[in-house]
N, CA, C and O atoms as CSV, one atom per row, in Angstrom:
chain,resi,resn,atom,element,x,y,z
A,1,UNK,N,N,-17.074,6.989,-11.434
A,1,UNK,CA,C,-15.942,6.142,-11.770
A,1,UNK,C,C,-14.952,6.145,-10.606
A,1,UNK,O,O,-14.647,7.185,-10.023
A,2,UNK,N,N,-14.443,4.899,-10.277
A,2,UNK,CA,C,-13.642,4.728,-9.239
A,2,UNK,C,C,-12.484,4.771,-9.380
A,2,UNK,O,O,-12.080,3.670,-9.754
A,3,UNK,N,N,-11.265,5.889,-9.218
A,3,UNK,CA,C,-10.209,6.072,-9.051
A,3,UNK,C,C,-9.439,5.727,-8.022
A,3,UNK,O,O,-9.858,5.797,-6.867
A,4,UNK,N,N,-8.038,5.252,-8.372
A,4,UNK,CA,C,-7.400,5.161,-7.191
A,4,UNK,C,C,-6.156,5.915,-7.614
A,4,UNK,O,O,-6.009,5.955,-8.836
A,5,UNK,N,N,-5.098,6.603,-6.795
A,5,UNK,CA,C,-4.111,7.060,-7.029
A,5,UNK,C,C,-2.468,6.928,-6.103
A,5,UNK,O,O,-2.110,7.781,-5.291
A,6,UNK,N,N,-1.893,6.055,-6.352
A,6,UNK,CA,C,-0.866,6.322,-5.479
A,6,UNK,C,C,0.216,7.089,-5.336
A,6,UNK,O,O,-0.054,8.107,-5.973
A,7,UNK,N,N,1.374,7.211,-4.835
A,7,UNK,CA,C,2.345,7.714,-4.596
A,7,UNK,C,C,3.052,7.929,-3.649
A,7,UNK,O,O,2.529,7.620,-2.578
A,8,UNK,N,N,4.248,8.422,-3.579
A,8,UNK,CA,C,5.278,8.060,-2.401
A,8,UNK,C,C,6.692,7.566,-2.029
A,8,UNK,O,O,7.628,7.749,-1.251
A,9,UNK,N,N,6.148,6.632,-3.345
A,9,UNK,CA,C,7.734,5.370,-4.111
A,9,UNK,C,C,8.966,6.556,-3.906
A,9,UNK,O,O,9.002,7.715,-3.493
A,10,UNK,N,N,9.972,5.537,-4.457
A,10,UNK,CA,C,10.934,6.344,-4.349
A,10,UNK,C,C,12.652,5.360,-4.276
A,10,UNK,O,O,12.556,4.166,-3.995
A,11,UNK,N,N,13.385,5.657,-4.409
A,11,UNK,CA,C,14.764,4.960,-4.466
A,11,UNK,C,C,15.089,5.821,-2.723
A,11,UNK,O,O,15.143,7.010,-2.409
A,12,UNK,N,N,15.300,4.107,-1.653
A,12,UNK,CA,C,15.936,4.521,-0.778
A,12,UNK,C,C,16.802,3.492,-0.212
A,12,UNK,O,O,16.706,2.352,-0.667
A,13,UNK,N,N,17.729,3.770,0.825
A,13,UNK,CA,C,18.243,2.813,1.571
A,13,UNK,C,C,17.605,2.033,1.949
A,13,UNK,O,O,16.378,2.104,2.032
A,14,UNK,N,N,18.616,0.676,2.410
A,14,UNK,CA,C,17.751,-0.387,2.965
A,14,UNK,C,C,18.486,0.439,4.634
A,14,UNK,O,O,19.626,0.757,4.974
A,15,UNK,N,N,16.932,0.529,5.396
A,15,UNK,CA,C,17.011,0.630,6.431
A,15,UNK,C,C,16.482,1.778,6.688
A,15,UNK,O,O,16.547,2.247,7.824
A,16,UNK,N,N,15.918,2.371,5.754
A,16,UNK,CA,C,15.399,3.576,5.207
A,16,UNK,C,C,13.939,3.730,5.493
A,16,UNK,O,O,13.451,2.709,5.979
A,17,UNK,N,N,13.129,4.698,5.330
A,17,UNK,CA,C,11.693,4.440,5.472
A,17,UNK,C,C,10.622,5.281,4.214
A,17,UNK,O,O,11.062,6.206,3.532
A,18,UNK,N,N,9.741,4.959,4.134
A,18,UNK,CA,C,8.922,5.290,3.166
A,18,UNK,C,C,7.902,5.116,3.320
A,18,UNK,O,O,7.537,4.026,3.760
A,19,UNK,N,N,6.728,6.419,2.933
A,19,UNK,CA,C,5.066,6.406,3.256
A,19,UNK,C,C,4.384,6.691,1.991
A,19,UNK,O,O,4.357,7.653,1.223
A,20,UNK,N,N,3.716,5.265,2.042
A,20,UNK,CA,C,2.791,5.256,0.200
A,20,UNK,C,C,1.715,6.254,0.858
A,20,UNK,O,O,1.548,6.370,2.072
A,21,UNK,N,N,0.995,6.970,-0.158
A,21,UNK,CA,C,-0.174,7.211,0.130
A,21,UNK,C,C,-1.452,6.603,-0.949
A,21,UNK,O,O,-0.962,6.203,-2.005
A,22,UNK,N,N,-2.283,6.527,-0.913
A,22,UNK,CA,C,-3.294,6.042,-2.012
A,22,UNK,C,C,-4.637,7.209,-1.854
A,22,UNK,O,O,-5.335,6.990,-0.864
A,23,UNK,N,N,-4.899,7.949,-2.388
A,23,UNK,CA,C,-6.217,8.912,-2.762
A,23,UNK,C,C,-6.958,8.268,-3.550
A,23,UNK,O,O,-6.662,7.902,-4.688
A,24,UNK,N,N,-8.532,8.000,-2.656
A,24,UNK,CA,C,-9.668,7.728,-3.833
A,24,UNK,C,C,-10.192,8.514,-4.048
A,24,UNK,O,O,-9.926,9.622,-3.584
A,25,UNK,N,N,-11.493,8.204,-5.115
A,25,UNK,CA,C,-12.252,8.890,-5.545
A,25,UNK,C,C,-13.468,8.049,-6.208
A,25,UNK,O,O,-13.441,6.860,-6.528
A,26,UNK,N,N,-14.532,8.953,-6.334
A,26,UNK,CA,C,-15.723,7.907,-6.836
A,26,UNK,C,C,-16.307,6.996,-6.137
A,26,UNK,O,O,-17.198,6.389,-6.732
A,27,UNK,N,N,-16.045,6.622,-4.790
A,27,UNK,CA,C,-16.745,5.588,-3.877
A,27,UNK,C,C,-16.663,6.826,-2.422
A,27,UNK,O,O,-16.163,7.895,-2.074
A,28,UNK,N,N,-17.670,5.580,-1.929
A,28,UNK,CA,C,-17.657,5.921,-0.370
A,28,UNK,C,C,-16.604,5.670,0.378
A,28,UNK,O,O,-16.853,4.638,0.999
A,29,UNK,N,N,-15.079,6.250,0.772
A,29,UNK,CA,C,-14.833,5.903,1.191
A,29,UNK,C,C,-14.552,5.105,2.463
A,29,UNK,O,O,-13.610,4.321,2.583
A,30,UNK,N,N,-15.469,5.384,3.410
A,30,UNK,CA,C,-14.867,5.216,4.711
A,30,UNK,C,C,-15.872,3.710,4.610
A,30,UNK,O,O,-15.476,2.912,5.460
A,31,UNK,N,N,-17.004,3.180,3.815
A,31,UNK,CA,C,-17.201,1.990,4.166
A,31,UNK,C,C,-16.560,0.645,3.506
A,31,UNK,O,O,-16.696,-0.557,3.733
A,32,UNK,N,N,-15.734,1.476,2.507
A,32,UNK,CA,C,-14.437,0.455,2.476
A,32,UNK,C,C,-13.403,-0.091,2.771
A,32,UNK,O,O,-12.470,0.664,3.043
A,33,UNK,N,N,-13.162,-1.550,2.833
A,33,UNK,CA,C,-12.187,-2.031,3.190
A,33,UNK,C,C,-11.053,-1.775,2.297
A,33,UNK,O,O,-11.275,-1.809,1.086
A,34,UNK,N,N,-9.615,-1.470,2.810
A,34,UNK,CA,C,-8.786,-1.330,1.307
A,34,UNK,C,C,-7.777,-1.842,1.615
A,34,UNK,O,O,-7.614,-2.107,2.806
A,35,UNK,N,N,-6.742,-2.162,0.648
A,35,UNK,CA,C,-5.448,-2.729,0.450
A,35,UNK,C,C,-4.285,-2.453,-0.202
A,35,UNK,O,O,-4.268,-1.905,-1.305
A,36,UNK,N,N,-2.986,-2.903,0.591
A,36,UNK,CA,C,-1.792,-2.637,-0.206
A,36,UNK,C,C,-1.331,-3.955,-0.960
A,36,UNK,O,O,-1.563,-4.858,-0.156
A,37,UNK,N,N,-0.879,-4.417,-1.927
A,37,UNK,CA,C,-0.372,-4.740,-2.572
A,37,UNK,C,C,0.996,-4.521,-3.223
A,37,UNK,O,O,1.174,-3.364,-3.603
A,38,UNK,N,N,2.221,-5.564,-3.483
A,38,UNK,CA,C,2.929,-5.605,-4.375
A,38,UNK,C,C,3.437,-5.958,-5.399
A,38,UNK,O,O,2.374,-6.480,-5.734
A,39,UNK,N,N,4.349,-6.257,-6.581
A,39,UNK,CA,C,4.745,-6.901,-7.379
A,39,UNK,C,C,6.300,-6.734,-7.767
A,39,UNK,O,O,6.701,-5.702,-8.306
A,40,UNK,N,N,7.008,-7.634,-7.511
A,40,UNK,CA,C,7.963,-7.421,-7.771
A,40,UNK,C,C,8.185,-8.003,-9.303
A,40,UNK,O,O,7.289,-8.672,-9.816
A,41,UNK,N,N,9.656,-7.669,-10.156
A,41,UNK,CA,C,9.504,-8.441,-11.476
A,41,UNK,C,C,9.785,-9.772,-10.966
A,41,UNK,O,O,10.436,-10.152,-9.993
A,42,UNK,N,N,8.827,-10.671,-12.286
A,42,UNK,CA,C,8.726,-12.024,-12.441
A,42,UNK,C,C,8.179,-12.650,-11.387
A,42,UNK,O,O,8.384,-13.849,-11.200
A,43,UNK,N,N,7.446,-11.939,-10.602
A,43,UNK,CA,C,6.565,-12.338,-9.300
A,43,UNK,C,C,5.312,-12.443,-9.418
A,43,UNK,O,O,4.901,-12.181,-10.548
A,44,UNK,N,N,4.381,-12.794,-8.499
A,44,UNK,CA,C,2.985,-12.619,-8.667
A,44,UNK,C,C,2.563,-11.458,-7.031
A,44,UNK,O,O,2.773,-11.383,-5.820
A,45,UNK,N,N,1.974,-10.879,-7.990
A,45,UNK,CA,C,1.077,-9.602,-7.221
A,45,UNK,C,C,0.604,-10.332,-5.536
A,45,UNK,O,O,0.219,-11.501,-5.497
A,46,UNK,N,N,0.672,-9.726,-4.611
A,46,UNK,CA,C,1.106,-10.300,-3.042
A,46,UNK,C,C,0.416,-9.034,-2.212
A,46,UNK,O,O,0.688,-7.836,-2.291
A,47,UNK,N,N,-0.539,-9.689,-1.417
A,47,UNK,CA,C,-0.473,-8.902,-0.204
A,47,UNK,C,C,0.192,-8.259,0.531
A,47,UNK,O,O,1.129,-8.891,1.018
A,48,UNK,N,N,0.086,-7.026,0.889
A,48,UNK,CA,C,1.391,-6.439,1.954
A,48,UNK,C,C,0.499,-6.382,3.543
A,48,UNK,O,O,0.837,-6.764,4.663
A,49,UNK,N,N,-0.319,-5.954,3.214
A,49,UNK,CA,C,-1.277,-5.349,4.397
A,49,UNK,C,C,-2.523,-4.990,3.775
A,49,UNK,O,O,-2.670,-4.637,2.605
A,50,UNK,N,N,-3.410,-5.111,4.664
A,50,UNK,CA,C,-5.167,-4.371,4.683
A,50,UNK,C,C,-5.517,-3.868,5.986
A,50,UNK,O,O,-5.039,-4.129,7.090
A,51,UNK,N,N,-6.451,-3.090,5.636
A,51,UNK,CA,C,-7.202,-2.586,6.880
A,51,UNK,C,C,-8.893,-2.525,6.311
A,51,UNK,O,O,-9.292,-2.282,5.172
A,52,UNK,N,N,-9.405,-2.729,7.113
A,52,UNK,CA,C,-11.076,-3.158,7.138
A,52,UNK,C,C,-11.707,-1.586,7.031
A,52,UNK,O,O,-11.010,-0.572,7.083
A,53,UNK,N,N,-13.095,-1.608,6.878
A,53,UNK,CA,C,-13.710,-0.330,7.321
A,53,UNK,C,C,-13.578,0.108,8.633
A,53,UNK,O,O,-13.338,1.264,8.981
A,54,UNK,N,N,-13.834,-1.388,9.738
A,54,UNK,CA,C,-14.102,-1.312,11.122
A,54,UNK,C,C,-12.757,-0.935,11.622
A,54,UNK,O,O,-12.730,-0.341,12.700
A,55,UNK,N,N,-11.427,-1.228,10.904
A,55,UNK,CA,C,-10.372,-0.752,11.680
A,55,UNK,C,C,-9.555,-1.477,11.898
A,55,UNK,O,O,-8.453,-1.054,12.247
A,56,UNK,N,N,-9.849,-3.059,11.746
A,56,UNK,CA,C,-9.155,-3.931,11.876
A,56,UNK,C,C,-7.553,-4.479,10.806
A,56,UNK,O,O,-7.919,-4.429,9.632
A,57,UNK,N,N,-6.437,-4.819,10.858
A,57,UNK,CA,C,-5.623,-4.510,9.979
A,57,UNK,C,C,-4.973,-6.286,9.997
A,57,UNK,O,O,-5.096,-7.325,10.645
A,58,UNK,N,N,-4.130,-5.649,8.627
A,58,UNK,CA,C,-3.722,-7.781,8.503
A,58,UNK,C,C,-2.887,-7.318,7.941
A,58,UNK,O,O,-2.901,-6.380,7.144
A,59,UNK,N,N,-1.512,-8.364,8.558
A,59,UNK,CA,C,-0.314,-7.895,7.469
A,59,UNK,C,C,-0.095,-9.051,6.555
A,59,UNK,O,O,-0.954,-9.929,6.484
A,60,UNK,N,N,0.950,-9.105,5.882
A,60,UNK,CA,C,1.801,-10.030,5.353
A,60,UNK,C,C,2.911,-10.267,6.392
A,60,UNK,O,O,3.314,-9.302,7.043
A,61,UNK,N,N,3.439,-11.515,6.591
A,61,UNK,CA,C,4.453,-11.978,7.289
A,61,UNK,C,C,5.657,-11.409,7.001
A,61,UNK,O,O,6.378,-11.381,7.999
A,62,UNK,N,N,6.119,-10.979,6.094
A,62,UNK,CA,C,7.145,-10.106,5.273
A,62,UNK,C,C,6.875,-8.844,5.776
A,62,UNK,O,O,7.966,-8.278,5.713
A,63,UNK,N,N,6.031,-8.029,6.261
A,63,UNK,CA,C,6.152,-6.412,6.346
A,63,UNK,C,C,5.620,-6.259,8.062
A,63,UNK,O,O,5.489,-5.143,8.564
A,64,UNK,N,N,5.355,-7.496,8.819
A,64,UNK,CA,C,4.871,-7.263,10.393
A,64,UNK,C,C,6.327,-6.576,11.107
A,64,UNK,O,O,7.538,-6.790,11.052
A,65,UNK,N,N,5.789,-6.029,11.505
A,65,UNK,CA,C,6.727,-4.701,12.788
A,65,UNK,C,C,7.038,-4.052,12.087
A,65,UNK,O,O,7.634,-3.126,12.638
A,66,UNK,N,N,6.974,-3.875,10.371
A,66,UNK,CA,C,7.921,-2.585,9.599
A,66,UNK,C,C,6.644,-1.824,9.619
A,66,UNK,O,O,6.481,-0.892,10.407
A,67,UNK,N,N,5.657,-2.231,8.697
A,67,UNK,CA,C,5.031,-1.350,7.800
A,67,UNK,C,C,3.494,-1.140,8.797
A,67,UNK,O,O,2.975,-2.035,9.465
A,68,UNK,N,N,3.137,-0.136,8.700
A,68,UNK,CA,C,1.779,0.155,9.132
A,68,UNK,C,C,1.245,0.799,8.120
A,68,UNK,O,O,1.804,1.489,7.267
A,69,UNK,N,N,-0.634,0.357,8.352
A,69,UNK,CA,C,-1.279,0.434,7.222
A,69,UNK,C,C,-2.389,1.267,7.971
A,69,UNK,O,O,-3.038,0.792,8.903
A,70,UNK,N,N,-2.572,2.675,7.441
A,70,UNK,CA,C,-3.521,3.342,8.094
A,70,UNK,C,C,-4.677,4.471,7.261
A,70,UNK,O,O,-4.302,4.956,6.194
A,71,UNK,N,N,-5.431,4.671,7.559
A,71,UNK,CA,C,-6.573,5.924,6.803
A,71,UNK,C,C,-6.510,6.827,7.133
A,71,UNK,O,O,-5.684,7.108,8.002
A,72,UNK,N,N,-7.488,7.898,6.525
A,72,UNK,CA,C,-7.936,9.239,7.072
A,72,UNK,C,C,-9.054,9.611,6.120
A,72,UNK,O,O,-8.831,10.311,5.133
A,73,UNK,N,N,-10.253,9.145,6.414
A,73,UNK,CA,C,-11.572,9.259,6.077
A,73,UNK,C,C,-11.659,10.247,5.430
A,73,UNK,O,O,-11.890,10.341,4.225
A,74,UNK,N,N,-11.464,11.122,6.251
A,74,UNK,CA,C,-11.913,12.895,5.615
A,74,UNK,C,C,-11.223,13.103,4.406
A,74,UNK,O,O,-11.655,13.801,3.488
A,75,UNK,N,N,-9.625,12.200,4.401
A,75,UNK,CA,C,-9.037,12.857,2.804
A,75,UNK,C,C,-9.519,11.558,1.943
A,75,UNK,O,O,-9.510,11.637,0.714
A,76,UNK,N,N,-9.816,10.716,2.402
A,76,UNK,CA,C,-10.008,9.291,1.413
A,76,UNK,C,C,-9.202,8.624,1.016
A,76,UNK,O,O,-9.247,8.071,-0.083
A,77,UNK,N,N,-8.149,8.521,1.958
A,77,UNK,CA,C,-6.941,8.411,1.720
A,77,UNK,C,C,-6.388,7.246,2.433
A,77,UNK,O,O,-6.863,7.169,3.566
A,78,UNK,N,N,-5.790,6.586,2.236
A,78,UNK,CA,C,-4.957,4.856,2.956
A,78,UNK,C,C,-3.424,5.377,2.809
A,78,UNK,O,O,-3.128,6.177,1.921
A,79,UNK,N,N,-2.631,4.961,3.577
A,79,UNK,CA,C,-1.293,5.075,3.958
A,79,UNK,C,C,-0.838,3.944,3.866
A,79,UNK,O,O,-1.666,3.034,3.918
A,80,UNK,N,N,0.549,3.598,3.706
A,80,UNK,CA,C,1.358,2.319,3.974
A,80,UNK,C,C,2.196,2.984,4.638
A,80,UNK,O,O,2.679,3.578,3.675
A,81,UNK,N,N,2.939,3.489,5.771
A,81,UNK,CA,C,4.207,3.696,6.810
A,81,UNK,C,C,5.064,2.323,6.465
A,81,UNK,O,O,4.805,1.171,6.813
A,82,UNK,N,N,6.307,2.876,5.569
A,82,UNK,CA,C,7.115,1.138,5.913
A,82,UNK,C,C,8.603,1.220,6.012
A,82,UNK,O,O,9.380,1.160,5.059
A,83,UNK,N,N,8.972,1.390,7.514
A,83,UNK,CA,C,10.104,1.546,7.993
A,83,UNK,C,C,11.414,0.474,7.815
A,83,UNK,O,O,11.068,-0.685,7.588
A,84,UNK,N,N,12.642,0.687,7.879
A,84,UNK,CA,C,13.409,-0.741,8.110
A,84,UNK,C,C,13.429,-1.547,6.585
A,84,UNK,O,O,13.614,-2.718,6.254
A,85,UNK,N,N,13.130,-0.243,5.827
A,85,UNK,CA,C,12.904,-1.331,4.142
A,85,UNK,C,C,14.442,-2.275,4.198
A,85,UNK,O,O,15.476,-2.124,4.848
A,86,UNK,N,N,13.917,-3.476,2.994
A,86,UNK,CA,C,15.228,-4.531,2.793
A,86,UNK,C,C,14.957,-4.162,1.062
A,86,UNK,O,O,14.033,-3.730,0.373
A,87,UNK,N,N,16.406,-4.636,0.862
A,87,UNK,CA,C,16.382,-4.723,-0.953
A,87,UNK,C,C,15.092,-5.585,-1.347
A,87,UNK,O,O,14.559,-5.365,-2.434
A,88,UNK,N,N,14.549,-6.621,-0.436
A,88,UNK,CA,C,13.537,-7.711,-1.289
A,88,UNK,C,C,12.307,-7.041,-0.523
A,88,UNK,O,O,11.522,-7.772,0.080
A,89,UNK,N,N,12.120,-5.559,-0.544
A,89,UNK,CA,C,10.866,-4.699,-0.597
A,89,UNK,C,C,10.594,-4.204,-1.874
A,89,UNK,O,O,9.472,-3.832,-2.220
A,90,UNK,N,N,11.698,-4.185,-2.665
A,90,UNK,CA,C,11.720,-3.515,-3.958
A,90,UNK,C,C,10.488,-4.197,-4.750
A,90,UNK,O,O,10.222,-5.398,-4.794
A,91,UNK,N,N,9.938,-3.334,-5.246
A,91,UNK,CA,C,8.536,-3.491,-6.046
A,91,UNK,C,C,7.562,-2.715,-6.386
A,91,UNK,O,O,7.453,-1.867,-5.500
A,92,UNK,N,N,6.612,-2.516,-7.395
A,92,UNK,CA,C,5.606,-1.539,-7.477
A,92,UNK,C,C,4.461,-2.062,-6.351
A,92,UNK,O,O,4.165,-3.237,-6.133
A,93,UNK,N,N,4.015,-1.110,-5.830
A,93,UNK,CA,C,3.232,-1.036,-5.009
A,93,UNK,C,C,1.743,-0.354,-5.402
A,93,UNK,O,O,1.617,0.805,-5.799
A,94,UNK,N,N,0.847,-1.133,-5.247
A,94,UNK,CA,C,-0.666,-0.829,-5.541
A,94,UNK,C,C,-1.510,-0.931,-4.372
A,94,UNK,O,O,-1.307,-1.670,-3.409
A,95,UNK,N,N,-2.629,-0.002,-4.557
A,95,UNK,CA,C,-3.980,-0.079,-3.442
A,95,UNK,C,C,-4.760,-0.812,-4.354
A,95,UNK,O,O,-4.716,-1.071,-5.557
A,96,UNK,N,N,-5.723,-1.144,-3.089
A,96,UNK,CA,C,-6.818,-1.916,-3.759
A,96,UNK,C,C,-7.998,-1.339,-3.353
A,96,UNK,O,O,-7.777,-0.417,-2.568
A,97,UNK,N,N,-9.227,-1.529,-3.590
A,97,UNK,CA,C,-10.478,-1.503,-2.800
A,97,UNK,C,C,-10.815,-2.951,-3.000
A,97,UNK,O,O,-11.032,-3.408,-4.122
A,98,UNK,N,N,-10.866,-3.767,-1.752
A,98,UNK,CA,C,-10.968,-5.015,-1.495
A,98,UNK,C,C,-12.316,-5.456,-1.733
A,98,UNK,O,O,-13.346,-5.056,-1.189
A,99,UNK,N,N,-12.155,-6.423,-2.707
A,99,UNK,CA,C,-13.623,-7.340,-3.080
A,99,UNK,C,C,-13.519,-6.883,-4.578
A,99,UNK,O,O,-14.097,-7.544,-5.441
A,100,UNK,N,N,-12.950,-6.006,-4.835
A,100,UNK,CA,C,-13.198,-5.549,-6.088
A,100,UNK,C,C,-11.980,-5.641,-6.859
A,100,UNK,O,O,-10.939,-6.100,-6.390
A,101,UNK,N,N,-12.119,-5.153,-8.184
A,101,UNK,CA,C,-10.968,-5.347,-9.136
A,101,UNK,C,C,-10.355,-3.822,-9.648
A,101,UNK,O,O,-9.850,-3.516,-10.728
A,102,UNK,N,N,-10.604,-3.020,-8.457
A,102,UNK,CA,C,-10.113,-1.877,-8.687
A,102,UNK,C,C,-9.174,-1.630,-7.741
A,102,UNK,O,O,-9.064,-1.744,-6.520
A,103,UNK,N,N,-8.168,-1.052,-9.182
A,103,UNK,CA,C,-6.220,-0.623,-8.577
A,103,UNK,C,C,-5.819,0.632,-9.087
A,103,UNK,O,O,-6.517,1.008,-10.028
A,104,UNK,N,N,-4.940,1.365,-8.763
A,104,UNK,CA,C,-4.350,1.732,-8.846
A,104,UNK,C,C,-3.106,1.963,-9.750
A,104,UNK,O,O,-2.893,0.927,-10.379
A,105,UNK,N,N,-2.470,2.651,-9.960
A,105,UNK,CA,C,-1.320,2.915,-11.128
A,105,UNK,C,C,-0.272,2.213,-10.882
A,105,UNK,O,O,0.372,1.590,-11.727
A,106,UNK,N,N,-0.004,2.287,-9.494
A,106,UNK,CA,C,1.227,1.608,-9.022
A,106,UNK,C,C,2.149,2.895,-8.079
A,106,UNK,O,O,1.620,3.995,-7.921
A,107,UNK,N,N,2.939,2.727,-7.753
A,107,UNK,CA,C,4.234,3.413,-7.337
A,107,UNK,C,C,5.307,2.523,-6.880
A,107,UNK,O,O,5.327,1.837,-5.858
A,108,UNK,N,N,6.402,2.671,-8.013
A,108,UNK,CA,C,7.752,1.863,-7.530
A,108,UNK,C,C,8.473,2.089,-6.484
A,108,UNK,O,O,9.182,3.087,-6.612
A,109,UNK,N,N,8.577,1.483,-5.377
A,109,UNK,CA,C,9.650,1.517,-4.217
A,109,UNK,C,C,10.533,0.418,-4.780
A,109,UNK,O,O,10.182,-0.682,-5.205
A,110,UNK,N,N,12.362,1.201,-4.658
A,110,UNK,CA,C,12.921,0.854,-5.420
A,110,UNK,C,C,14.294,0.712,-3.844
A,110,UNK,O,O,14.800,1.763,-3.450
A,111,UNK,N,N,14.697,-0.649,-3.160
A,111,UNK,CA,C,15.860,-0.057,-1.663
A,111,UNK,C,C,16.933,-0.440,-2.336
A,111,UNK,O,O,16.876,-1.567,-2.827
A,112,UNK,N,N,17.655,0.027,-2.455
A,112,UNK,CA,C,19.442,-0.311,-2.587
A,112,UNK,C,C,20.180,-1.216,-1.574
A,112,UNK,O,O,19.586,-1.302,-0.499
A,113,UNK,N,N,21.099,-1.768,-1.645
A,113,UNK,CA,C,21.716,-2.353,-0.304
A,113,UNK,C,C,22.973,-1.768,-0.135
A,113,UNK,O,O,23.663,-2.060,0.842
């Protein structure tokens, strides 16, 4: 069974920084591609960033120069780095394993102004 787990969220300044982490489980990780995701209320669920198996990464136009999206095979683990937060970052934040319909719990990043 394929787990995903995030965490990290947190209430911070805008201008502030914050590192999601996402832990899998139950798959291979390293030949997956995976993803961050958000939702803010009354929004629809939005790309933030991905990164490929091969390494390759894609942002959203909204998080380019803040946020970096990175792995570490050995823990199975995906990162979001997202520096320079604004109040309209505020949102739960989910991983994905891309292609598939498996998520995560969420973790609320919550910036103040």
């Amino acid at each position: 069974q394929v787990q995903l787990v995030e965490s990290g969220g947190g209430l911070v300044q805008a201008g502030g920084s914050l590192r999601l982490s996402c832990a899998a489980s139950g798959i291979i990780f390293s030949i997956k591609s995976m993803g961050w995701y958000r939702q803010a209320p009354g929004k629809q669920r939005e790309l933030v960033a991905l990164l490929t198996r091969g390494g390759i990464t894609n942002y959203a136009d909204s998080g380019k120069g803040r946020f970096t999206i990175s792995r570490d095979n050995a823990k199975n683990t995906v990162y979001l780095q997202m520096n320079s937060l604004k109040p309209e970052d505020t949102a739960v934040y989910y991983c994905n394993v891309i292609g598939t319909s498996v998520w995560g719990q969420g973790t609320q990043v919550t910036v103040s102004s």
